[in-house]
C-alpha positions as a Markdown table, in Angstrom:
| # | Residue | x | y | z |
|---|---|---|---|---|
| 1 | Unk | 75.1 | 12.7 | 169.2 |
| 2 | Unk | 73.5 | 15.9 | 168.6 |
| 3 | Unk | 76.6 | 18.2 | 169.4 |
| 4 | Unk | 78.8 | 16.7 | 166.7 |
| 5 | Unk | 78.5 | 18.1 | 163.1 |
| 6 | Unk | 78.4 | 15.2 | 160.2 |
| 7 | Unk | 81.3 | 14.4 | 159.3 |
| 8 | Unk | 82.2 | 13.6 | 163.6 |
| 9 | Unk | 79.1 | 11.7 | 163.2 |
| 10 | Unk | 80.0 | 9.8 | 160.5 |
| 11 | Unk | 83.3 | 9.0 | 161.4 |
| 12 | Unk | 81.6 | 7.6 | 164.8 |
| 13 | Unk | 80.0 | 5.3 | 163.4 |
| 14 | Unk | 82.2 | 3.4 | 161.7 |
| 15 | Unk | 83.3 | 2.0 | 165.6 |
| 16 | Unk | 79.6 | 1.7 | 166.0 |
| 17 | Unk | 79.6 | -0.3 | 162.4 |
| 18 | Unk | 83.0 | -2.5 | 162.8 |
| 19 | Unk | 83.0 | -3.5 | 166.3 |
| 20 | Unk | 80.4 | -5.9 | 165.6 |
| 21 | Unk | 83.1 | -7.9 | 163.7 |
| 22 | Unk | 85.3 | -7.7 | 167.2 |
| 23 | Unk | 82.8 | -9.0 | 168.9 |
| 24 | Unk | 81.4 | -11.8 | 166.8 |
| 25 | Unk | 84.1 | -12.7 | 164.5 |
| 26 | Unk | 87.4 | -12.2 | 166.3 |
| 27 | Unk | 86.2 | -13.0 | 170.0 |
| 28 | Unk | 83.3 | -15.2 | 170.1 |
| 29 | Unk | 81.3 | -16.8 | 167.5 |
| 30 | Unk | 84.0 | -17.6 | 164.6 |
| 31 | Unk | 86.4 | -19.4 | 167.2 |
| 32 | Unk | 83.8 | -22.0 | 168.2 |
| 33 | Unk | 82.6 | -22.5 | 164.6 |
| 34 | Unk | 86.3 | -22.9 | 163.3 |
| 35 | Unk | 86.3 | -25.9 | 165.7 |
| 36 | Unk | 83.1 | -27.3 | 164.4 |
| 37 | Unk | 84.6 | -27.3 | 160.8 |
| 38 | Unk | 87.7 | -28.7 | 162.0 |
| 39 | Unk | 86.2 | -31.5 | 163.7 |
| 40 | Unk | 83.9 | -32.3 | 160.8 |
| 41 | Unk | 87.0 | -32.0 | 158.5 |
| 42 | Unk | 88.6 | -35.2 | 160.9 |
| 43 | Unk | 91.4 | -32.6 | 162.7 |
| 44 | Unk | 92.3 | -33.4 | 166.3 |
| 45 | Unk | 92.1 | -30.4 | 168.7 |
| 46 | Unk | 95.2 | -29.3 | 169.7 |
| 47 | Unk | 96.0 | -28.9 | 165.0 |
| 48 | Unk | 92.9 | -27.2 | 165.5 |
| 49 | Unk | 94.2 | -24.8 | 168.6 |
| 50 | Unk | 97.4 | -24.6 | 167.0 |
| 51 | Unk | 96.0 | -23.6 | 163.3 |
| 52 | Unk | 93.8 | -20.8 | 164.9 |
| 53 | Unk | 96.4 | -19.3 | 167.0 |
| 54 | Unk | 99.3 | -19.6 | 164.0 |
| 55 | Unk | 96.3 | -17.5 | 162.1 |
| 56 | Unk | 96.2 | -15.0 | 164.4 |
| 57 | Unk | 100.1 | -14.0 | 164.6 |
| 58 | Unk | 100.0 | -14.4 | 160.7 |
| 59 | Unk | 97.3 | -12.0 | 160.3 |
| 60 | Unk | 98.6 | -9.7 | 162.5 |
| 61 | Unk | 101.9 | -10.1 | 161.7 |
| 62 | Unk | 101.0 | -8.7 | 157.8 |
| 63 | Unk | 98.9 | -5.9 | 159.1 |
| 64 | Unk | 101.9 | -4.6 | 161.6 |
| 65 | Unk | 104.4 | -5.0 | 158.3 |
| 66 | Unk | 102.0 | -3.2 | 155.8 |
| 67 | Unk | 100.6 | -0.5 | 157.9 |
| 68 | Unk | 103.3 | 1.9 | 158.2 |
| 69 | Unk | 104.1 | 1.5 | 154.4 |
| 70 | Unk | 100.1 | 2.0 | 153.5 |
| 71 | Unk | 100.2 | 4.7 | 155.6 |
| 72 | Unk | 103.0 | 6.6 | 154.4 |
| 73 | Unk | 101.0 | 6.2 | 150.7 |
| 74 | Unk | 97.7 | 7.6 | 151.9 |
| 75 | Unk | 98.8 | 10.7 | 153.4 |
| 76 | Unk | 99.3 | 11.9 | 150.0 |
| 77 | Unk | 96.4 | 13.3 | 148.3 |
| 78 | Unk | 93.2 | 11.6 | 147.7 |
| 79 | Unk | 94.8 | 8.2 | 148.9 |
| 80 | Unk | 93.5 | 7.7 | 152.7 |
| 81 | Unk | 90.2 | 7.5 | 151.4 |
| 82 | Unk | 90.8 | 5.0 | 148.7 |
| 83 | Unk | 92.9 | 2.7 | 150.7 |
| 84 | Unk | 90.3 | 3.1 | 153.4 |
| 85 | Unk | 87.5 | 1.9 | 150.5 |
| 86 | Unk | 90.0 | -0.6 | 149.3 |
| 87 | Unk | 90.4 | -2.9 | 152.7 |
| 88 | Unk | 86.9 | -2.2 | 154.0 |
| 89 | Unk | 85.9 | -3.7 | 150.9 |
| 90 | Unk | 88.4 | -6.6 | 151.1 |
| 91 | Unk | 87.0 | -7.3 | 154.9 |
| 92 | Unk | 83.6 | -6.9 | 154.2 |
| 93 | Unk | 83.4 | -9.4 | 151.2 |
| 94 | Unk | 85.5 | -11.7 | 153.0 |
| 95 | Unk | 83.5 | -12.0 | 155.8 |
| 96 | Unk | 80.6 | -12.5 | 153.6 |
| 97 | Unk | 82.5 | -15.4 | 151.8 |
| 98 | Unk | 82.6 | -17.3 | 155.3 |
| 99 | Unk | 79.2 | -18.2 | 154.7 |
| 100 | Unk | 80.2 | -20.0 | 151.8 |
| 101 | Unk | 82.9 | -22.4 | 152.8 |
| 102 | Unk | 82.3 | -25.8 | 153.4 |
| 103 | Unk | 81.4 | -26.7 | 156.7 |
| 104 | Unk | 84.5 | -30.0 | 156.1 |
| 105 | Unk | 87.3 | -27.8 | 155.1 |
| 106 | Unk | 88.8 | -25.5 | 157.9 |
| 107 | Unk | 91.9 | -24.8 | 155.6 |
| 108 | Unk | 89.8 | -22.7 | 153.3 |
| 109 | Unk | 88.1 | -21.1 | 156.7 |
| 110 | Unk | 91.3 | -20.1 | 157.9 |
| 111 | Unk | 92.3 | -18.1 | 154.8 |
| 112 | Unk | 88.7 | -16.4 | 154.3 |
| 113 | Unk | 89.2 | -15.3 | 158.1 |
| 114 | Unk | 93.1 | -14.2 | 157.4 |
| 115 | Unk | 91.6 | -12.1 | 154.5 |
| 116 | Unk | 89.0 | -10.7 | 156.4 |
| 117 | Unk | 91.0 | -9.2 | 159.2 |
| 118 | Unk | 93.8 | -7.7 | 157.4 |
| 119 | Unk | 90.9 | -5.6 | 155.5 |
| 120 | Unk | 89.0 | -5.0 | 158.9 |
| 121 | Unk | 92.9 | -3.9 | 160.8 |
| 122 | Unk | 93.6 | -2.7 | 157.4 |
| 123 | Unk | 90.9 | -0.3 | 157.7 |
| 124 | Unk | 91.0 | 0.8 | 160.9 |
| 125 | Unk | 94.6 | 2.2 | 160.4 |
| 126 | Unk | 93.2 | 4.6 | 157.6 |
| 127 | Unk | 90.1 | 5.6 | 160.3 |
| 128 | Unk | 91.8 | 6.3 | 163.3 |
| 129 | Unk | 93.7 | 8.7 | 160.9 |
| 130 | Unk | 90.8 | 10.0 | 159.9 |
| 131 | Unk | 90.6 | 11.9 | 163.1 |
| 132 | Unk | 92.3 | 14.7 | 162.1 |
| 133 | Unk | 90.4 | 15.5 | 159.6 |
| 134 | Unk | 86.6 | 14.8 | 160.8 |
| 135 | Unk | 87.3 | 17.3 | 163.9 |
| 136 | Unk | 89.8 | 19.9 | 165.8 |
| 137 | Unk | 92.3 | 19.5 | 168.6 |
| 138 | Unk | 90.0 | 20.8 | 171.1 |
| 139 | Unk | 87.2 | 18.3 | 170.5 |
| 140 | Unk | 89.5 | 14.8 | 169.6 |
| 141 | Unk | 89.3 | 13.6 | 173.0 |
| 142 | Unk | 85.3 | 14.0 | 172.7 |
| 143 | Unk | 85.2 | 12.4 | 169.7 |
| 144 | Unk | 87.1 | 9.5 | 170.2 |
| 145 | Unk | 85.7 | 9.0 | 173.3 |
| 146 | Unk | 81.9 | 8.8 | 171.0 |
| 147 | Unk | 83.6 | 6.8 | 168.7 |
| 148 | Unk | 84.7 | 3.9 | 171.5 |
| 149 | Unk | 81.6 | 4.1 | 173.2 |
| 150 | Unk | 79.0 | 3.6 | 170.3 |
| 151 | Unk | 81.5 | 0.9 | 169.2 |
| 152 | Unk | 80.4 | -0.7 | 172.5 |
| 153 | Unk | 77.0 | -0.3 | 172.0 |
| 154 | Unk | 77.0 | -1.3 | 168.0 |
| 155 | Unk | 78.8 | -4.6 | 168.8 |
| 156 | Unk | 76.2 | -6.0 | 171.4 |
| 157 | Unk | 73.1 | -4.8 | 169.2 |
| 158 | Unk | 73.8 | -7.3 | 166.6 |
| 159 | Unk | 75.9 | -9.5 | 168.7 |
| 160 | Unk | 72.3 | -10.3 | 170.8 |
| 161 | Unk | 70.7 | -11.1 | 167.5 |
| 162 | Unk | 73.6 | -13.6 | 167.0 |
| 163 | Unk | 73.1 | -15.3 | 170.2 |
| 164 | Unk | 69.2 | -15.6 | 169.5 |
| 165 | Unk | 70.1 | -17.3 | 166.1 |
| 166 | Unk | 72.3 | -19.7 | 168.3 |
| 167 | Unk | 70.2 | -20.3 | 170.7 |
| 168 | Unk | 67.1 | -21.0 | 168.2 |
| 169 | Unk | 69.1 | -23.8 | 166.5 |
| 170 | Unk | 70.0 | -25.4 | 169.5 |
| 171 | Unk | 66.7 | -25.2 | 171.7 |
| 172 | Unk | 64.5 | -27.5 | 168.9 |
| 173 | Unk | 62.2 | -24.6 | 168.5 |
| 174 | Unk | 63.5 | -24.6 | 164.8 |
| 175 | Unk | 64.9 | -26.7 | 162.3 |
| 176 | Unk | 68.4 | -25.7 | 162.1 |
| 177 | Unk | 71.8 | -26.8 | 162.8 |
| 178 | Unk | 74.8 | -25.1 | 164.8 |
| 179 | Unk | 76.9 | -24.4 | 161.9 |
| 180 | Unk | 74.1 | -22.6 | 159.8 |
| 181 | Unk | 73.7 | -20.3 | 162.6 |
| 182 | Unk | 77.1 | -19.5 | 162.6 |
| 183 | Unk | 76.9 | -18.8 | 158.8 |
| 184 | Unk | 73.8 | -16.4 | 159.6 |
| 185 | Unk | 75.4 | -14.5 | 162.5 |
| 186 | Unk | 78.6 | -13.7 | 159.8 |
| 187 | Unk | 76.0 | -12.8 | 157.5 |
| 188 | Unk | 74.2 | -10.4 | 160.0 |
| 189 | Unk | 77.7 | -9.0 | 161.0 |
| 190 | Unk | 78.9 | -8.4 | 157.2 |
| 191 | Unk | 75.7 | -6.4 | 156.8 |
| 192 | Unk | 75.7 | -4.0 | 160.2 |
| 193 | Unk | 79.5 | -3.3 | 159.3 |
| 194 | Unk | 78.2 | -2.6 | 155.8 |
| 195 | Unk | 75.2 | -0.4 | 155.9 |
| 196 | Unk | 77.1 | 1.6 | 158.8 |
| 197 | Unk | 80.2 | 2.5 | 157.2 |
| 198 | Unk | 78.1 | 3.9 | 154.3 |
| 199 | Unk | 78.0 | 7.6 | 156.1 |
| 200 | Unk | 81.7 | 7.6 | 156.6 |
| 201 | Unk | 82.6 | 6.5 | 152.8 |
| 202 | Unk | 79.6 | 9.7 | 151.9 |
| 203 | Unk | 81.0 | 12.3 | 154.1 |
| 204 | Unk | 84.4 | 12.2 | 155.6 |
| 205 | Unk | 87.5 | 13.1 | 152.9 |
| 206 | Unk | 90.9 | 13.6 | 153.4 |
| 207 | Unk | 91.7 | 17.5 | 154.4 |
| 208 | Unk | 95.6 | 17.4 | 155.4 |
| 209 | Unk | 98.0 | 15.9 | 153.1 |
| 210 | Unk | 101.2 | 15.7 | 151.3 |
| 211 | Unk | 101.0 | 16.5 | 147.5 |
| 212 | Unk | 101.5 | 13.9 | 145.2 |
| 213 | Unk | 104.9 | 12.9 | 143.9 |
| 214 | Unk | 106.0 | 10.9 | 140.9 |
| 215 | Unk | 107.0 | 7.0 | 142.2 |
| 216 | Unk | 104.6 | 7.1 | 145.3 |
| 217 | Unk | 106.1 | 3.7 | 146.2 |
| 218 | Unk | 109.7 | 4.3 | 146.2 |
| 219 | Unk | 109.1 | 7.5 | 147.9 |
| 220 | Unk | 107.2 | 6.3 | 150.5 |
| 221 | Unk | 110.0 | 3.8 | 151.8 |
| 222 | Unk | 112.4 | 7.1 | 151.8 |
| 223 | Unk | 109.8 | 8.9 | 154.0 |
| 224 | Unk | 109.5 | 5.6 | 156.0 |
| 225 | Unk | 113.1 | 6.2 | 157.2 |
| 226 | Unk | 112.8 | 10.1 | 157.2 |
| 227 | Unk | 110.1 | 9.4 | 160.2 |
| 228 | Unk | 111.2 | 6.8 | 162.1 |
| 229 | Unk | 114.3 | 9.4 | 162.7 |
| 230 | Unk | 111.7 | 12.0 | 163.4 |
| 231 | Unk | 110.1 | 10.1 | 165.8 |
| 232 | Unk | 113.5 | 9.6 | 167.4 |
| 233 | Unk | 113.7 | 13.0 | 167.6 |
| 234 | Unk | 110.4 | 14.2 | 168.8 |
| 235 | Unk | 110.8 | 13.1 | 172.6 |
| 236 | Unk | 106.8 | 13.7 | 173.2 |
| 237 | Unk | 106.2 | 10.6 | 170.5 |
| 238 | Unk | 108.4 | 8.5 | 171.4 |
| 239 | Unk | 108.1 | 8.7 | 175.1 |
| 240 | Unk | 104.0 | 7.9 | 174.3 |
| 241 | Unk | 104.9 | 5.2 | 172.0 |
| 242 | Unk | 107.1 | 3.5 | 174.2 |
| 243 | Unk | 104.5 | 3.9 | 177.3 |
| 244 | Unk | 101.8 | 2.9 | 175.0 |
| 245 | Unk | 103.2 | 0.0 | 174.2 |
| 246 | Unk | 103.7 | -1.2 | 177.7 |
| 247 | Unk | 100.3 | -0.2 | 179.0 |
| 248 | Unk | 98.1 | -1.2 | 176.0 |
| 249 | Unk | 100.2 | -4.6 | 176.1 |
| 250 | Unk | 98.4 | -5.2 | 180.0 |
| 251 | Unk | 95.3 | -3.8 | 178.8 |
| 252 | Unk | 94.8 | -6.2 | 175.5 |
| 253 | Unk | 96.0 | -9.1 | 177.8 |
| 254 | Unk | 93.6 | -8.6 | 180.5 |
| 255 | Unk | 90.5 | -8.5 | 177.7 |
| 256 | Unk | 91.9 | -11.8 | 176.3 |
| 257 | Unk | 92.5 | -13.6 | 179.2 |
| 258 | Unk | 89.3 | -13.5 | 181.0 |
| 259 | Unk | 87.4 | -15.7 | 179.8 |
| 260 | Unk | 90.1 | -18.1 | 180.2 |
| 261 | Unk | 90.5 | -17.0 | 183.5 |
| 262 | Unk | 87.2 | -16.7 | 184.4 |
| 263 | Unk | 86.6 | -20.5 | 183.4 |
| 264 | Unk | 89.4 | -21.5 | 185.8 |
| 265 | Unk | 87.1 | -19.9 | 188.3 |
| 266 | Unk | 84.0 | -22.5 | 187.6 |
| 267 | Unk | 81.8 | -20.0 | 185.8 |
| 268 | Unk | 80.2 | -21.5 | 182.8 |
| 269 | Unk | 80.4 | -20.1 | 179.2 |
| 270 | Unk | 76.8 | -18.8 | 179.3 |
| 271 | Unk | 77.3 | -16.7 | 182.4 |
| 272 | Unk | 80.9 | -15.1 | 180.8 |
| 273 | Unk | 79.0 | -14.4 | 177.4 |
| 274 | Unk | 76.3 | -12.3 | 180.0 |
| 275 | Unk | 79.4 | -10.7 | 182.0 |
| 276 | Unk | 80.8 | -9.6 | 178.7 |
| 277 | Unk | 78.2 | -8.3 | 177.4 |
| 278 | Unk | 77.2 | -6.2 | 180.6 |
| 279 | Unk | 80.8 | -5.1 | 180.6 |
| 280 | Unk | 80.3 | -3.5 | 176.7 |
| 281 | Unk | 77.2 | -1.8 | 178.2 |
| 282 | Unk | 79.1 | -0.3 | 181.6 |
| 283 | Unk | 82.2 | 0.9 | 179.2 |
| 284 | Unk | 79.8 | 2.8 | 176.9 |
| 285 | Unk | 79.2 | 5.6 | 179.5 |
| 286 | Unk | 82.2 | 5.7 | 181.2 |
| 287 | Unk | 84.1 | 5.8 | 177.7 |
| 288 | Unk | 81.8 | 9.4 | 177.1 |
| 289 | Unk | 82.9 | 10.4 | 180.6 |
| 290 | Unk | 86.1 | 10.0 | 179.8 |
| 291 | Unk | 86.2 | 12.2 | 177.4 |
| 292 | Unk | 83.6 | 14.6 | 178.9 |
| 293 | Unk | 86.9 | 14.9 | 181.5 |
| 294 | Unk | 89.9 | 14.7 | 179.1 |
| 295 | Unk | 88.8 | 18.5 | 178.2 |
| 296 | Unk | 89.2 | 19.8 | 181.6 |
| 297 | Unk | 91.6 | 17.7 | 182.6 |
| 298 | Unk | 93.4 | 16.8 | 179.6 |
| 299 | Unk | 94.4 | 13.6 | 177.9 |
| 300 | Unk | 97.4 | 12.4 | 179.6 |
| 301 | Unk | 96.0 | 12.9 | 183.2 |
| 302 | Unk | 93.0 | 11.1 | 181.5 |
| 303 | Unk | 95.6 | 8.0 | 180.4 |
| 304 | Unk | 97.2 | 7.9 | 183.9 |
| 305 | Unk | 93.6 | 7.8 | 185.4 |
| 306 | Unk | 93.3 | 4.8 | 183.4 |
| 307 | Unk | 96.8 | 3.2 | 183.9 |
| 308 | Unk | 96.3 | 3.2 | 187.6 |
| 309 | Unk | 92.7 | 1.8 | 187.3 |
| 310 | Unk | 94.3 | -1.2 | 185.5 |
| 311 | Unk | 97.2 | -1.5 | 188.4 |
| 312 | Unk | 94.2 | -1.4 | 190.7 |
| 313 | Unk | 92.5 | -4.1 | 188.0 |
| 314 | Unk | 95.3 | -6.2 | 188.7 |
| 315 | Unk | 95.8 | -6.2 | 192.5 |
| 316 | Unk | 92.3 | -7.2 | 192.4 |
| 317 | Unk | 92.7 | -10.1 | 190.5 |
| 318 | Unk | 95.0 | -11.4 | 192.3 |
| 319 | Unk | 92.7 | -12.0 | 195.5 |
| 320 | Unk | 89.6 | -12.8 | 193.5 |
| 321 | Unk | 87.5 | -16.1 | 194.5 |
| 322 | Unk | 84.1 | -16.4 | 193.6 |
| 323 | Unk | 81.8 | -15.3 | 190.9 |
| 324 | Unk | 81.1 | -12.0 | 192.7 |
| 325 | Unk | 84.5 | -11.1 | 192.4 |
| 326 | Unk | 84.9 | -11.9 | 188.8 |
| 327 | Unk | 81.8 | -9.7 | 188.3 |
| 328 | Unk | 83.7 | -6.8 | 190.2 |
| 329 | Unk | 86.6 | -7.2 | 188.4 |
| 330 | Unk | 84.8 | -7.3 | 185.2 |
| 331 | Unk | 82.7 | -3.8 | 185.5 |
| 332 | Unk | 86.5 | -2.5 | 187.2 |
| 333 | Unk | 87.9 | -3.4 | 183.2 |
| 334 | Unk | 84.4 | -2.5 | 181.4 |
| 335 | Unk | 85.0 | 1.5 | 183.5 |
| 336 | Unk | 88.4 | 1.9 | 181.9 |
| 337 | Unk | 89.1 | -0.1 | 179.0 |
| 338 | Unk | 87.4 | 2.2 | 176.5 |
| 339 | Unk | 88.6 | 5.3 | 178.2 |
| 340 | Unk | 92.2 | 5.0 | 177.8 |
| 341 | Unk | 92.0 | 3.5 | 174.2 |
| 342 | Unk | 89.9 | 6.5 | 172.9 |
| 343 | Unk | 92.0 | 8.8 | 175.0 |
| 344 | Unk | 94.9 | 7.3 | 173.6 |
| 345 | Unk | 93.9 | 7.4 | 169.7 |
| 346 | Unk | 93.0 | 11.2 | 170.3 |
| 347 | Unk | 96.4 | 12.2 | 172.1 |
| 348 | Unk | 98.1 | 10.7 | 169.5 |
| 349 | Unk | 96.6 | 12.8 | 167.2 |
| 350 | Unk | 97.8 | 15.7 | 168.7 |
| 351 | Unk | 101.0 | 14.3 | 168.7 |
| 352 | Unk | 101.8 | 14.3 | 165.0 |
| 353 | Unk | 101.8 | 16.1 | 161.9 |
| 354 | Unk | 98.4 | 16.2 | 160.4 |
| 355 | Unk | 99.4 | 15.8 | 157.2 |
| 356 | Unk | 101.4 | 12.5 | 158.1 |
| 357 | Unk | 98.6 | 11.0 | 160.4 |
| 358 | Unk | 98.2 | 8.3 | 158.5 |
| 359 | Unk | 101.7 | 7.1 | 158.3 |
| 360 | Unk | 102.3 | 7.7 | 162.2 |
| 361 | Unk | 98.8 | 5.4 | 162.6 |
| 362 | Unk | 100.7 | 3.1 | 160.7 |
| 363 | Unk | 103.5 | 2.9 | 163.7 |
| 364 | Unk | 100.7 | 3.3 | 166.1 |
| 365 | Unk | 99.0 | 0.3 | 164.8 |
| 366 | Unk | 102.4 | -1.7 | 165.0 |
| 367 | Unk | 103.0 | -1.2 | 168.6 |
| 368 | Unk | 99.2 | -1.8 | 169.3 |
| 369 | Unk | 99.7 | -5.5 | 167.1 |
| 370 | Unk | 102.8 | -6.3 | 169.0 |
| 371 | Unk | 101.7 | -5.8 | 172.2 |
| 372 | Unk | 99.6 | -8.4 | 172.5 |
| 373 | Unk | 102.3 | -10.6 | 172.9 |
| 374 | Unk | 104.6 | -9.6 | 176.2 |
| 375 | Unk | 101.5 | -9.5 | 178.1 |
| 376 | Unk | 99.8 | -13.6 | 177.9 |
| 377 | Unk | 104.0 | -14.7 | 177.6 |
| 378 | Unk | 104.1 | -12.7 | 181.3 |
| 379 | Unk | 101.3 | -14.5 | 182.4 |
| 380 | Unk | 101.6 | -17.9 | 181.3 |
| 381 | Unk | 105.4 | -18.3 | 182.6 |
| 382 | Unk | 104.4 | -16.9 | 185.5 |
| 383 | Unk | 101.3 | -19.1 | 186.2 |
| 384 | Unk | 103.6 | -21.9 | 185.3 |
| 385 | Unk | 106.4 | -21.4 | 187.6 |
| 386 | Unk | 104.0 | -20.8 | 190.4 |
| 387 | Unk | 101.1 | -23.0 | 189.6 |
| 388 | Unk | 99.0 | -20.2 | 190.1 |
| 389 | Unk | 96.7 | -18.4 | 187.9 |
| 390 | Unk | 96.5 | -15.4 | 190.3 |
| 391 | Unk | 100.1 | -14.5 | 190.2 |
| 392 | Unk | 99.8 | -14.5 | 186.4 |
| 393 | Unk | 97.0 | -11.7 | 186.5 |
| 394 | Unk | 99.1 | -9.5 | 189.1 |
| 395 | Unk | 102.1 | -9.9 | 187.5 |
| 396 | Unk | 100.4 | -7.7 | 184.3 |
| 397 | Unk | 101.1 | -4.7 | 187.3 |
| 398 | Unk | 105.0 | -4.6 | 185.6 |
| 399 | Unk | 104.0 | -3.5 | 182.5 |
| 400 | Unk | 101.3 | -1.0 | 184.0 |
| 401 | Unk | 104.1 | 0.7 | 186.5 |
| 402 | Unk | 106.7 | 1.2 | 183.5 |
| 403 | Unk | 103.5 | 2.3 | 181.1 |
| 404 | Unk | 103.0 | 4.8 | 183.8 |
| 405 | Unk | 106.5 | 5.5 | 184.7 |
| 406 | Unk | 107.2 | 6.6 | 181.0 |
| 407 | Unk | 103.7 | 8.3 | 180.4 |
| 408 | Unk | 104.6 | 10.4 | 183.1 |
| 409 | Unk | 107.6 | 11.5 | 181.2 |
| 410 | Unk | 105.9 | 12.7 | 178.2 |
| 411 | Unk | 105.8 | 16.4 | 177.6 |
| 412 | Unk | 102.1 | 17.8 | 177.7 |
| 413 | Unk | 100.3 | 19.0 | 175.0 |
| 414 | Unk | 99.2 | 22.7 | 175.7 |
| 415 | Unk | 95.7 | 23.1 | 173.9 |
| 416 | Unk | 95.5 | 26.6 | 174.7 |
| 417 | Unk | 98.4 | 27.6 | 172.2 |
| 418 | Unk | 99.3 | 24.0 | 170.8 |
| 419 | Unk | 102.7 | 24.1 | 172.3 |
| 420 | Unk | 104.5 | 20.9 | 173.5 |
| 421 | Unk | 106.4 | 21.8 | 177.3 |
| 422 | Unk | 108.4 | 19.7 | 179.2 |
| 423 | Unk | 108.0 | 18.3 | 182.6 |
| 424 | Unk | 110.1 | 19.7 | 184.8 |
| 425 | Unk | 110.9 | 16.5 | 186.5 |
| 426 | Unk | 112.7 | 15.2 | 183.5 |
């Protein structure tokens, strides 16, 4: 990290600090501990599948309605950083207050855990617009690309010491039960997204802005509708809005999915919890070399690079057998899957008026909420209609083709002069 200034640093480490709430809280540890409570609170399973998933889309469904509105509010003066504070603060204490509910009542879990990740998606609408003000053009690709790949290394760091909590209180070697790990590894997740989110709160501030107006609010839903018609107009956002949404749909379904998949395939839960950490450890590097190649080749080349690596991703799949394969197909997602995220987030950037980053976040962060539902709806009625779980995973290629098709239709960003040509093609 020793060719980015402080404030680059600072703003990497907050994906170094909150991915280890990704990791433990939304993906792996909080899941099986909500059906732990459950049980002990006398609910069958399928309530308990059915209350977890309905708190998922309700949780996402708040942060995809807020964000553009929050966003519009912090691109005027002074506000990014305080909204930032605001839901980092609101995630951060929540997840600390997990600790504390009663290991009977899964009612009470399920709103601590709805509180906790509108602050943590909250937050990371105000710090991906942060970029334009931690860096330059030239460098965003760079620095995005640092900020993905530390986040892959800060999740497993204290995700390890999770599993070594867990596995203490389940091998005898100490006196403690499976639910008071859990409550630790929250605990030790609160305080690594804490104590590393301290250098961003210290150094970056807000540097591009809109002044402040009287009735914030009530302006800030007229700007709402003054964008979305600029976006209309502005063919090089929408075109990578609409191809985002299609690609980052395949790519968020193929992360969610394999574990399930890999299960179907016989592999037990200890060997996908290895697999899935090796994969964090293979994206790191290839996440810093995608960057590393975004400035020579530049970002959208980059994003197609990665589109067709998911195509290839899914073609795979399809023939996949044994555990070798899955391990294949696992480093094949762990080489791209932070690459075209942080290549994404950057090109976006570049995209839109610095001043009203925030509030285009906002829409960014919408399309990346929503498109985690085409995606497992394409698989699931595909796998049914076939009976096969293969056919699901290659029928993701659909939304990688018209991701790719559209991408390939949006102008390119010249960095050289900053000026946004057309293809000729179009």
């Amino acid at each position: 990290m020793s060719k980015v200034n402080k404030e680059e640093k600072s703003w990497i480490l907050y994906d170094w600090a909150n991915s280890a709430y990704s990791m433990t809280i939304t993906s792996t540890i909080l899941p099986i501990y909500f059906k732990l409570v459950a049980e002990q609170g006398g609910m069958s399973s399928a309530t308990s599948t059915a209350l977890w998933g309905y708190t998922i889309s309700i949780a996402t469904f708040i942060v995809a309605m807020i964000a553009p509105i929050l966003g519009n509010i912090a691109d005027y003066k002074g506000n990014k950083k305080k909204l930032f504070n605001l839901f980092f603060f609101i995630g951060l204490i929540a997840t600390v207050l997990l600790v504390f509910v009663p290991e009977n009542n899964p009612i009470a879990l399920l709103v601590i855990y709805t509180i906790s990740t509108v602050g943590f998606c909250g937050a990371n609408v105000f710090y991906d617009a942060f970029l334009v003000d931690v860096t330059t053009e030239d460098r965003m690709d760079y620095v995005s690309s640092m900020g993905y790949g530390m986040g892959y290394i800060g999740s497993t760091i204290p995700f390890i010491l999770c599993i070594v909590v867990v596995l203490l209180s389940q091998s005898g070697l100490i006196n403690m039960s499976l639910t008071l790990a859990c409550k630790i590894t929250f605990l030790i997740t609160a305080i690594w997204w804490g104590v590393f989110t301290i250098p961003l709160v210290k150094n970056v501030n807000q540097k591009y802005y809109v002044e402040k107006q009287s009735h914030i609010i009530k302006n800030s839903f007229k700007d709402l509708g003054s964008t979305l018609k600029n976006i209309k107009k502005d063919k090089a956002v929408l075109l990578f809005l609409i191809a985002y949404f299609f690609y980052i749909d395949g790519v968020h379904t193929i992360i969610s999915m394999a574990t399930s998949y890999g299960t179907d395939l016989g592999i037990s839960m200890i060997s996908l919890l290895i697999i899935l950490l090796l994969t964090q450890f293979v994206a790191f590097p290839f996440t810093i070399i995608y960057g590393k190649l975004s400035e020579k080749f530049g970002g959208k080349k980059l994003i197609m690079a990665g589109i067709i690596t998911y195509a290839l991703i899914c073609c795979y799949g399809y023939f996949i057998k044994t555990v070798l394969d899955f391990w294949i197909l696992a480093m094949l997602v762990g080489s791209a899957q932070g690459g075209i995220q942080a290549i994404s987030r950057s090109y976006f950037a570049k995209l839109v008026p610095k001043e009203k980053s925030a509030e285009y976040f906002g829409f960014y962060s919408i399309l990346g909420k929503f498109a985690a539902v085409l995606g497992p709806f394409l698989v699931a009625i595909v796998t049914q209609l076939t009976g096969k779980t293969n056919n699901g995973i290659i029928s993701l290629i659909i939304l990688f083709i018209i991701g790719g098709i559209v991408m390939m239709k949006v102008p390119d960003i010249k960095e050289s002069n900053k000026v946004i040509t057309t293809n000729e093609s179009m």
